[in-house]
ROLOFI-56172 format. One record per residue: residue number from 1; residue in three letters; y, x, z of N, C-alpha, C in turn. Coordinates in Angstrom, 1 decimal, decimal comma. Each point is the difference from the previous one (the first is absolute). Layout:
N
+-----+-----+--------+--------+--------+--------+--------+--------+--------+--------+--------+
!   k !   r !     nv !     nu !     nw !    cav !    cau !    caw !     cv !     cu !     cw !
+-----+-----+--------+--------+--------+--------+--------+--------+--------+--------+--------+
! NUM ! Ala !      Y !      X !      Z !      Y !      X !      Z !      Y !      X !      Z !
...
+-----+-----+--------+--------+--------+--------+--------+--------+--------+--------+--------+
# end
This chain:
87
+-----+-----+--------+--------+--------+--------+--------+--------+--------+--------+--------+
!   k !   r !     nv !     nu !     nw !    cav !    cau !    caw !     cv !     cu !     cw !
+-----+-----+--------+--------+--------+--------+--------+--------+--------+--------+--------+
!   1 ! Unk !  -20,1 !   28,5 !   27,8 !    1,0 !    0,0 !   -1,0 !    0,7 !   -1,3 !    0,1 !
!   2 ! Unk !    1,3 !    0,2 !    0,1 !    0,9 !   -1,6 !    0,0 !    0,4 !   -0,4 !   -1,2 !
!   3 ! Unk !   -0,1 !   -0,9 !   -1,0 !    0,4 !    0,3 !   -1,1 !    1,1 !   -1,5 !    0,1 !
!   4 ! Unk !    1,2 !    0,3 !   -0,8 !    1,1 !   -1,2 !    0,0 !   -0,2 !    0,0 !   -1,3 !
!   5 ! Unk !    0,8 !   -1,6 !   -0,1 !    0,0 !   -0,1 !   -1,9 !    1,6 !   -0,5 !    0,2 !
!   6 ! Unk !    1,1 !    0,2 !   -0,5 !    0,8 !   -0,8 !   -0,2 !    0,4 !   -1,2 !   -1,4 !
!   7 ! Unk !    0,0 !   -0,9 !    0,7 !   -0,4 !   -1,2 !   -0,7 !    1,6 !   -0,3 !   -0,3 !
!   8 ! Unk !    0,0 !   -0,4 !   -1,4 !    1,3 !   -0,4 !   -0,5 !    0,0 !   -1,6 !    0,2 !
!   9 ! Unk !    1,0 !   -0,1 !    0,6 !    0,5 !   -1,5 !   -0,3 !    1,4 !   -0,5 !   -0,7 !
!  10 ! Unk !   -0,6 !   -1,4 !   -0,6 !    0,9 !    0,0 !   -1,6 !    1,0 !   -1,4 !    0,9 !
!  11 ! Unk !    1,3 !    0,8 !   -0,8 !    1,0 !   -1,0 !    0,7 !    0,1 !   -1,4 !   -1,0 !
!  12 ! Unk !   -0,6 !   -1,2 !    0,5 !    0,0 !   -1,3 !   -0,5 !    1,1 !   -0,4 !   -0,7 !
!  13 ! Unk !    1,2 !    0,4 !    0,4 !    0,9 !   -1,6 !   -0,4 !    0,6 !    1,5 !   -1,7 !
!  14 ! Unk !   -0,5 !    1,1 !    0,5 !    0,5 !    0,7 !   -1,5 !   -0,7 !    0,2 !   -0,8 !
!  15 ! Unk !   -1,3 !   -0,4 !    0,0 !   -1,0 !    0,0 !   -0,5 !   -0,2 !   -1,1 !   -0,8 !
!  16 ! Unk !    0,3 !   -1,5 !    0,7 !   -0,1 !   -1,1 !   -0,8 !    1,8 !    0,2 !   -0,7 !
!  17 ! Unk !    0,7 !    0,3 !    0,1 !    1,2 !    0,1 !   -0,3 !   -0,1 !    0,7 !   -1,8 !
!  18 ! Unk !   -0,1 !    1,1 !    0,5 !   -0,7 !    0,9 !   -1,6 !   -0,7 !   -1,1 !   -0,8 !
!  19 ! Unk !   -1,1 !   -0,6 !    0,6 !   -0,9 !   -1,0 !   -0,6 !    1,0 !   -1,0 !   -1,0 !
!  20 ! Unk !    0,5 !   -0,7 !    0,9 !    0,9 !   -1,0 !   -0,8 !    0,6 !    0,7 !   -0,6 !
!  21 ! Unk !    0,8 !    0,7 !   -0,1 !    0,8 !    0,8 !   -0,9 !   -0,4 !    0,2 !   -1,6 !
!  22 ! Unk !   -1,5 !    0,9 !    0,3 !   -0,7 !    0,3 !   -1,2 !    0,1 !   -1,4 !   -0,7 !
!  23 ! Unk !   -1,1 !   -0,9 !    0,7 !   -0,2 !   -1,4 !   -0,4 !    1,4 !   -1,0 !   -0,7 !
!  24 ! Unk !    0,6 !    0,6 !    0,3 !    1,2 !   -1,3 !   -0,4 !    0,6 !    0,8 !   -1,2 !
!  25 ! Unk !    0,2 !    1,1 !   -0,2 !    0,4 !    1,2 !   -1,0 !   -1,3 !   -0,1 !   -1,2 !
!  26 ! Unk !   -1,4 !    0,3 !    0,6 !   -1,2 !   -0,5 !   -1,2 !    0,6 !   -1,3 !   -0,4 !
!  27 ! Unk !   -0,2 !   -1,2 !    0,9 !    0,5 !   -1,3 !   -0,6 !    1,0 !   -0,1 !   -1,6 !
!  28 ! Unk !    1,3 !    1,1 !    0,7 !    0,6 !   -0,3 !   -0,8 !   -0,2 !    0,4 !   -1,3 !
!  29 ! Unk !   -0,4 !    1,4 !    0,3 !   -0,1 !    0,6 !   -1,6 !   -1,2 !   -1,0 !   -0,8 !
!  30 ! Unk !   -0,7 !   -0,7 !    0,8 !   -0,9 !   -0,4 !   -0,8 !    0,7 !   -1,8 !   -0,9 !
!  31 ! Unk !    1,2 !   -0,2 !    1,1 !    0,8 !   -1,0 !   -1,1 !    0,6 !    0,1 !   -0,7 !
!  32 ! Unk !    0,9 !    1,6 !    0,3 !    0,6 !    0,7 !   -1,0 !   -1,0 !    0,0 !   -1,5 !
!  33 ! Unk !   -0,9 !    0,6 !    0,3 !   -0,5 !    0,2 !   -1,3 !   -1,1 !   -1,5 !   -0,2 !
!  34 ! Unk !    0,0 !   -0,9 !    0,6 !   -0,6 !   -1,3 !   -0,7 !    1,1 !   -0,4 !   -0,6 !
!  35 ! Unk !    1,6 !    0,4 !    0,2 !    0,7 !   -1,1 !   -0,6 !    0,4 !    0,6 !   -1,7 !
!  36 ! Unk !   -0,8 !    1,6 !    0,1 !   -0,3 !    0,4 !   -1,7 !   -0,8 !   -0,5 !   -0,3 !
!  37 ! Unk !   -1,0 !   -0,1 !    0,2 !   -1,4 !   -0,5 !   -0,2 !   -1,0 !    1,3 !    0,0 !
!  38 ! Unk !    0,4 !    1,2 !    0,7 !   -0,8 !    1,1 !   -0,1 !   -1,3 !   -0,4 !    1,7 !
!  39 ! Unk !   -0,6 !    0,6 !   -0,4 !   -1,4 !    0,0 !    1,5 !   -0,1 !   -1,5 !    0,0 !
!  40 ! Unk !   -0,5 !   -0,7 !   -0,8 !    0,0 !   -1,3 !    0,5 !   -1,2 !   -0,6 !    0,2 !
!  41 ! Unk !   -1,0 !    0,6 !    0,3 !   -1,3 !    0,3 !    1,2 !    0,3 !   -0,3 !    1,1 !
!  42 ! Unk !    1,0 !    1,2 !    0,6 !    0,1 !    0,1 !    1,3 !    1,1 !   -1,3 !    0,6 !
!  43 ! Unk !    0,3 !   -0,5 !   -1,3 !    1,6 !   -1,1 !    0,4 !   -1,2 !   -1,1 !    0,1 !
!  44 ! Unk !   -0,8 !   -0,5 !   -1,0 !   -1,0 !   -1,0 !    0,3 !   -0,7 !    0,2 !    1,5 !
!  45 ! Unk !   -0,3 !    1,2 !    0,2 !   -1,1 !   -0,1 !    1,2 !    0,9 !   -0,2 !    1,3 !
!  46 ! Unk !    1,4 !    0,3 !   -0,2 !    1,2 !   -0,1 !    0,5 !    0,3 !   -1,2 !    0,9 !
!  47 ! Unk !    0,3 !   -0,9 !   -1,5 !    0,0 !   -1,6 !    0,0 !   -1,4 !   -0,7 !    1,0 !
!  48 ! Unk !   -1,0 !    0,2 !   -0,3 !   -1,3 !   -0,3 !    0,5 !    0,2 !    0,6 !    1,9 !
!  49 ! Unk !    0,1 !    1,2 !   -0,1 !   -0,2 !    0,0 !    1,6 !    1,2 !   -0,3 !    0,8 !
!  50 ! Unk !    1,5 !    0,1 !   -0,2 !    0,4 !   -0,2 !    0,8 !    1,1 !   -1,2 !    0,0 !
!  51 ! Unk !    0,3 !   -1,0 !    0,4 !    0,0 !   -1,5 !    0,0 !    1,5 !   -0,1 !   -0,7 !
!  52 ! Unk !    1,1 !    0,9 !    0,2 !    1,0 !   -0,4 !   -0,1 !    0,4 !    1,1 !   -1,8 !
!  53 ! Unk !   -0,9 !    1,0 !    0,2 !    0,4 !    1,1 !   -1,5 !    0,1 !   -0,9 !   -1,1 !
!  54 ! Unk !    1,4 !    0,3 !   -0,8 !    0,0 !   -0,5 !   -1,1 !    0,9 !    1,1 !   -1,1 !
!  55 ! Unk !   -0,2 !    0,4 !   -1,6 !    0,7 !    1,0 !   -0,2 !    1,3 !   -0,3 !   -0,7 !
!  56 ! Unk !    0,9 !   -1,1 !    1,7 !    1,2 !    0,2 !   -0,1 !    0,7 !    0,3 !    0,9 !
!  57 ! Unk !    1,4 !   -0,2 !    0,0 !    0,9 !    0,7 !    0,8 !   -0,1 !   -1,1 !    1,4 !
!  58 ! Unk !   -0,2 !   -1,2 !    0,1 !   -0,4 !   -0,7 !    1,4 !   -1,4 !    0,5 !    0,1 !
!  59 ! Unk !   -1,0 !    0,1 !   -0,7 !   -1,9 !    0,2 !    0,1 !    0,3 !    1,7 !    0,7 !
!  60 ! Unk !    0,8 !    0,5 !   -0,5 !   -0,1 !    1,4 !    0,1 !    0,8 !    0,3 !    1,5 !
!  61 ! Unk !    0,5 !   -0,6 !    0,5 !    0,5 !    0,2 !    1,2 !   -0,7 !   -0,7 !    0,6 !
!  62 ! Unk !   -0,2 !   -1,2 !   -0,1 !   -1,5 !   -0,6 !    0,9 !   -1,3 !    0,8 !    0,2 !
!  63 ! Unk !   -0,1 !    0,7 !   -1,0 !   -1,1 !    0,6 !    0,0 !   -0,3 !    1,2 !    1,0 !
!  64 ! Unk !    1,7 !    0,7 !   -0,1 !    0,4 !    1,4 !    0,6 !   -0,2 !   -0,4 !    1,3 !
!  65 ! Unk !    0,6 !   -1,4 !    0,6 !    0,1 !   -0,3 !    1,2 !   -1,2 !   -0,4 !    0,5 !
!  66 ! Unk !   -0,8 !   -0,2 !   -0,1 !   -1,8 !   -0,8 !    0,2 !   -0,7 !    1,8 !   -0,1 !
!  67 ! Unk !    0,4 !    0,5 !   -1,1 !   -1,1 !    1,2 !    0,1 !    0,5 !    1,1 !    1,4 !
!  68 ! Unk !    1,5 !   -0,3 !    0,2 !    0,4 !    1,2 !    1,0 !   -0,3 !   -0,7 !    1,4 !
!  69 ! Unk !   -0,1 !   -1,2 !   -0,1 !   -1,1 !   -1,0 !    1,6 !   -1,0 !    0,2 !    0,1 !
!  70 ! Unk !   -0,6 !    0,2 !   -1,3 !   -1,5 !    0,4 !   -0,2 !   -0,3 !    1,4 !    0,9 !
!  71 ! Unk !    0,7 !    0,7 !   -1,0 !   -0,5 !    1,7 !    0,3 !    0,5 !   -0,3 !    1,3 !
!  72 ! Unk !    1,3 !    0,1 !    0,8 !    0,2 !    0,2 !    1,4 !   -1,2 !   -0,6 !    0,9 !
!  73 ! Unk !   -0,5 !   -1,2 !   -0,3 !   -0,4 !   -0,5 !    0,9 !   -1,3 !    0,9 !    0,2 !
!  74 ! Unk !   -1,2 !    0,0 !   -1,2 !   -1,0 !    0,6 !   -0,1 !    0,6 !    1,6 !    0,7 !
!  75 ! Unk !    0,7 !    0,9 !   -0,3 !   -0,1 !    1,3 !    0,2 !    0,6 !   -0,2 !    1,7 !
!  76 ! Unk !    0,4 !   -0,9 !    0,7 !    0,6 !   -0,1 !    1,4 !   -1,4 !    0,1 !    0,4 !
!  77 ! Unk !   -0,8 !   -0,9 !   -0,5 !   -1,2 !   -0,6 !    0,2 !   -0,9 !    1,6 !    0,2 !
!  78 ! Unk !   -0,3 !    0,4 !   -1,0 !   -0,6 !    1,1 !   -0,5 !    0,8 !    1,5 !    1,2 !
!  79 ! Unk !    1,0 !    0,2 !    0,3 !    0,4 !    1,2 !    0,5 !   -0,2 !   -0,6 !    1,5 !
!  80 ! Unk !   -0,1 !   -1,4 !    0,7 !   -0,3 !   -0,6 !    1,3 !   -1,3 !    0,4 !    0,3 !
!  81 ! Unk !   -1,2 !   -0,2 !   -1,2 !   -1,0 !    0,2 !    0,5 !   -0,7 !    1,3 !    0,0 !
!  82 ! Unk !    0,9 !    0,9 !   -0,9 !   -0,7 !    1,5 !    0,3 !    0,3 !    0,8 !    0,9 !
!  83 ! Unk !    1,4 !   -0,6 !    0,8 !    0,7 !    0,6 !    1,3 !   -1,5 !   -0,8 !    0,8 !
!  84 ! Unk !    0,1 !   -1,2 !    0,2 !   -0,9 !    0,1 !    0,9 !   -1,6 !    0,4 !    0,3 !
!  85 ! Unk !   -0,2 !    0,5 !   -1,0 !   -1,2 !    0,7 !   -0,3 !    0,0 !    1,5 !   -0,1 !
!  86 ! Unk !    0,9 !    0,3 !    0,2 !    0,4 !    1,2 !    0,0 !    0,3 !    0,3 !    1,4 !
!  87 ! Unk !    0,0 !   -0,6 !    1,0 !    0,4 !    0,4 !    1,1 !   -1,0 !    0,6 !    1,1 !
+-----+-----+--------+--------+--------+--------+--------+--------+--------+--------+--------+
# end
């Protein structure tokens, strides 16, 4: 018996692309609503993890921009190494 598997491989640069996207979109709504003062949990743990988040209009684009480097880079990272494990 010959058995094949066809193995999917995940296209990187749209993969981390999505990534940032999500990430910079989460970012925002989450300055959006720190600059109500609604979820402000998540705006504190916000502030704490990532260096540049603040719930303003410069913190909140800093933030968007850091988190969509973030996600790209990790998910380039992450869809590089399952293609080559996958092969």
């Amino acid at each position: 018996m010959d058995s094949t598997t066809d193995v999917v491989h995940l296209d990187s640069l749209a993969l981390a692309g999505a990534a940032a996207v999500v990430s910079a979109v989460a970012m925002l709504l989450l300055g959006v609503f720190g600059a109500f003062g609604v979820y402000e949990g998540a705006v504190e743990a916000m502030e704490q993890w990532h260096l540049f988040f603040e719930p303003t209009v410069v913190g909140t684009v800093a933030g968007m921009v850091e988190a969509a480097v973030i996600g790209f880079v990790l998910m380039y990272a992450f869809a590089w190494l399952y293609n080559a494990f996958a092969r």
